[in-house]
PyMOL CGO cylinders between C-alpha atoms (Angstrom):
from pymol import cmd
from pymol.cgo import CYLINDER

trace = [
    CYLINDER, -50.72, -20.93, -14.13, -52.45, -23.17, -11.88, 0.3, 1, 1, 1, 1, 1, 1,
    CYLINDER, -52.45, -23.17, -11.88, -50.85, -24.93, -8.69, 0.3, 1, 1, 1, 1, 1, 1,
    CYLINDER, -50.85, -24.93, -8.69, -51.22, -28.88, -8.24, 0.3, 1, 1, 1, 1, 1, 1,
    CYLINDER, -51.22, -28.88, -8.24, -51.23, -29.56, -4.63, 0.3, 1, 1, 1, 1, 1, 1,
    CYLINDER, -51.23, -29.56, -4.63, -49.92, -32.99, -4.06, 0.3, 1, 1, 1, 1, 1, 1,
    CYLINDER, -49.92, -32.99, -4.06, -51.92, -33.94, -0.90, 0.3, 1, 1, 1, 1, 1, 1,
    CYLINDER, -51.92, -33.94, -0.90, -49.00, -35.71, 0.91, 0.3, 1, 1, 1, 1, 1, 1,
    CYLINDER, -49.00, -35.71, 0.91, -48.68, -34.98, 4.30, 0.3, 1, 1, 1, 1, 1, 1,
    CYLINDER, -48.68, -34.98, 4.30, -50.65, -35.06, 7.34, 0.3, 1, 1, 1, 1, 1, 1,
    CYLINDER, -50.65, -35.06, 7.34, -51.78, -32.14, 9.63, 0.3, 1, 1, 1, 1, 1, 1,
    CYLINDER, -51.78, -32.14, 9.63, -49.65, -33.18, 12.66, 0.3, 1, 1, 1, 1, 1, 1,
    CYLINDER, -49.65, -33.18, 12.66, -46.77, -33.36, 10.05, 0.3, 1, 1, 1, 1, 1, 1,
    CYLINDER, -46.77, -33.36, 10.05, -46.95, -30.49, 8.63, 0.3, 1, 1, 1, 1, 1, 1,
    CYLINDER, -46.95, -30.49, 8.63, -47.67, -28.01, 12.32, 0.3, 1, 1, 1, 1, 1, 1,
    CYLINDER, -47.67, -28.01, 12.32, -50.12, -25.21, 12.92, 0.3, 1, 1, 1, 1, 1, 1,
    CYLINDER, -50.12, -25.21, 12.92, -49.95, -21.58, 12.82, 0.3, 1, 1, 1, 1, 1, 1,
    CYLINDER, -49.95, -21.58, 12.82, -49.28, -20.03, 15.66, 0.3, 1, 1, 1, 1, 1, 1,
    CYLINDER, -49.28, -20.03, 15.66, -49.47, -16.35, 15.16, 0.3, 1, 1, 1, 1, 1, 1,
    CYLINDER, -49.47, -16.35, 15.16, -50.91, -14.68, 12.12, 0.3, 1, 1, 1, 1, 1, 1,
    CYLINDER, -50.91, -14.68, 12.12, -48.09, -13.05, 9.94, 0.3, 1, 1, 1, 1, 1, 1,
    CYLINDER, -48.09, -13.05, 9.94, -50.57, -10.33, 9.65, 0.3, 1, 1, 1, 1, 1, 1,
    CYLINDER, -50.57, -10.33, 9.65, -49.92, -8.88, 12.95, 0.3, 1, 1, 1, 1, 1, 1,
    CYLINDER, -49.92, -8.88, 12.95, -46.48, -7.47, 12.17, 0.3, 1, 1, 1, 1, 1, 1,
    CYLINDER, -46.48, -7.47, 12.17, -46.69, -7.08, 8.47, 0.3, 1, 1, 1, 1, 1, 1,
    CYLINDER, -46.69, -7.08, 8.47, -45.34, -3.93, 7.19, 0.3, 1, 1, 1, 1, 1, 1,
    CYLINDER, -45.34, -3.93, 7.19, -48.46, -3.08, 5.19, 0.3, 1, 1, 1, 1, 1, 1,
    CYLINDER, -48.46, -3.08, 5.19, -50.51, -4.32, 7.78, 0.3, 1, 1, 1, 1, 1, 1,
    CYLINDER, -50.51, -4.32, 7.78, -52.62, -1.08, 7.50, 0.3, 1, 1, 1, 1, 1, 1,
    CYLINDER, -52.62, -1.08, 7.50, -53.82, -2.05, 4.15, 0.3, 1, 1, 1, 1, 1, 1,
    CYLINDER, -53.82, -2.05, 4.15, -55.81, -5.15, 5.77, 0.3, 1, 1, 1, 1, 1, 1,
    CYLINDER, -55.81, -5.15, 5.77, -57.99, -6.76, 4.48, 0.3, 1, 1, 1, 1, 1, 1,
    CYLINDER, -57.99, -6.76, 4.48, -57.95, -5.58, 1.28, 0.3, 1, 1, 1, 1, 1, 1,
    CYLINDER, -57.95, -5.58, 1.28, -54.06, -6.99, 0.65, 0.3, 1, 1, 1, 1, 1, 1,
    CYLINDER, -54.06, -6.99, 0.65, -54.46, -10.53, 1.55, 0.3, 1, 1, 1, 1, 1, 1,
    CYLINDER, -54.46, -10.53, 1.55, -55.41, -11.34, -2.03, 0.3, 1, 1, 1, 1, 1, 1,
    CYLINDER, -55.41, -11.34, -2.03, -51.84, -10.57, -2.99, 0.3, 1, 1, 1, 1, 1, 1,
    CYLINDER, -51.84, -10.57, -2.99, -50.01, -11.45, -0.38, 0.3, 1, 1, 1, 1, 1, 1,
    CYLINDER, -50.01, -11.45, -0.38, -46.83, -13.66, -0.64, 0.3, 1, 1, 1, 1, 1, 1,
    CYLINDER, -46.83, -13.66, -0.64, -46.49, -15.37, 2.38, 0.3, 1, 1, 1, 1, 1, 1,
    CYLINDER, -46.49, -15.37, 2.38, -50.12, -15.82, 3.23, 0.3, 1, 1, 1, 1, 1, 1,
    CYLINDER, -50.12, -15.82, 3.23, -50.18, -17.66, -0.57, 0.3, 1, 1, 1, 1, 1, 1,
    CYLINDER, -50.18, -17.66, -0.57, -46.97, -19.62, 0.54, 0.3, 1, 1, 1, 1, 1, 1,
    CYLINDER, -46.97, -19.62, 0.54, -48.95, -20.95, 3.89, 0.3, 1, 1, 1, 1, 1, 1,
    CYLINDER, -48.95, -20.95, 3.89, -51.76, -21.76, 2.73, 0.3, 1, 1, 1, 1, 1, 1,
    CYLINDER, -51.76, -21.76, 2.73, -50.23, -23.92, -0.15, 0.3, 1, 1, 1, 1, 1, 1,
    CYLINDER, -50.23, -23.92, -0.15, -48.28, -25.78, 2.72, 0.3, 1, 1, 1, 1, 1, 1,
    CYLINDER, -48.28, -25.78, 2.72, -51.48, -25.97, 4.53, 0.3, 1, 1, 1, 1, 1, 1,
    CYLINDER, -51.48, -25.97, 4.53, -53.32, -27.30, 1.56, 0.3, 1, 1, 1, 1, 1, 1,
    CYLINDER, -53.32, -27.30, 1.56, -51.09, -30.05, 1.23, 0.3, 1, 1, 1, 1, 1, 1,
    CYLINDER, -51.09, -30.05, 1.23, -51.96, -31.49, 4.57, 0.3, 1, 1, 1, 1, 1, 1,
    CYLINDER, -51.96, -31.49, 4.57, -54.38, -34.82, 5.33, 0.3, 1, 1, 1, 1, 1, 1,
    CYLINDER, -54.38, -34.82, 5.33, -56.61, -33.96, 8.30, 0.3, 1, 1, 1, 1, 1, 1,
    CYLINDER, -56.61, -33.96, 8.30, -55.47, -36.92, 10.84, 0.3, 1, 1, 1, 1, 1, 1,
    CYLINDER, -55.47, -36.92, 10.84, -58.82, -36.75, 12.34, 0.3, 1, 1, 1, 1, 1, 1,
    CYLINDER, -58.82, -36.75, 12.34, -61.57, -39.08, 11.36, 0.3, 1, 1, 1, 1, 1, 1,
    CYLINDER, -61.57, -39.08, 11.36, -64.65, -37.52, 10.60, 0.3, 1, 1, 1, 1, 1, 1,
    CYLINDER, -64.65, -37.52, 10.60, -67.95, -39.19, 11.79, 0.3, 1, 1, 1, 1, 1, 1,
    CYLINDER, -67.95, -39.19, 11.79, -71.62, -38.02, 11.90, 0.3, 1, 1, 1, 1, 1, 1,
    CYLINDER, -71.62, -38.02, 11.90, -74.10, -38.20, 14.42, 0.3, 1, 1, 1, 1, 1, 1,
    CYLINDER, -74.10, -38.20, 14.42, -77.60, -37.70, 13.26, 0.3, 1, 1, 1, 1, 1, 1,
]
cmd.load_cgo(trace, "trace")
């Protein structure tokens, strides 16, 4: 089943991770091999994936 990210929100309304999750995980011993199934890091960085940078991008050649 695929997710549709509905790009909605911008970066400054949506916050910024603070802390990794990671660091007091329970099966933090099985890093980095679990990330691939984990639930919460899937659940952030759907939220995250919503998000419009606010910055503008510009190029300087």
């Amino acid at each position: 089943m695929e997710t549709v990210i509905i790009r909605d929100k911008f970066d400054f309304e949506i916050g910024y991770l603070v802390k990794s999750p990671c660091l007091t995980c329970k099966n933090r011993s099985a890093l980095p091999g679990c990330h691939s199934e984990c639930r919460v890091l899937d659940k952030i960085q759907t939220l995250l994936a919503r998000g419009i940078s606010s910055q503008a991008s510009s190029y300087e050649s």
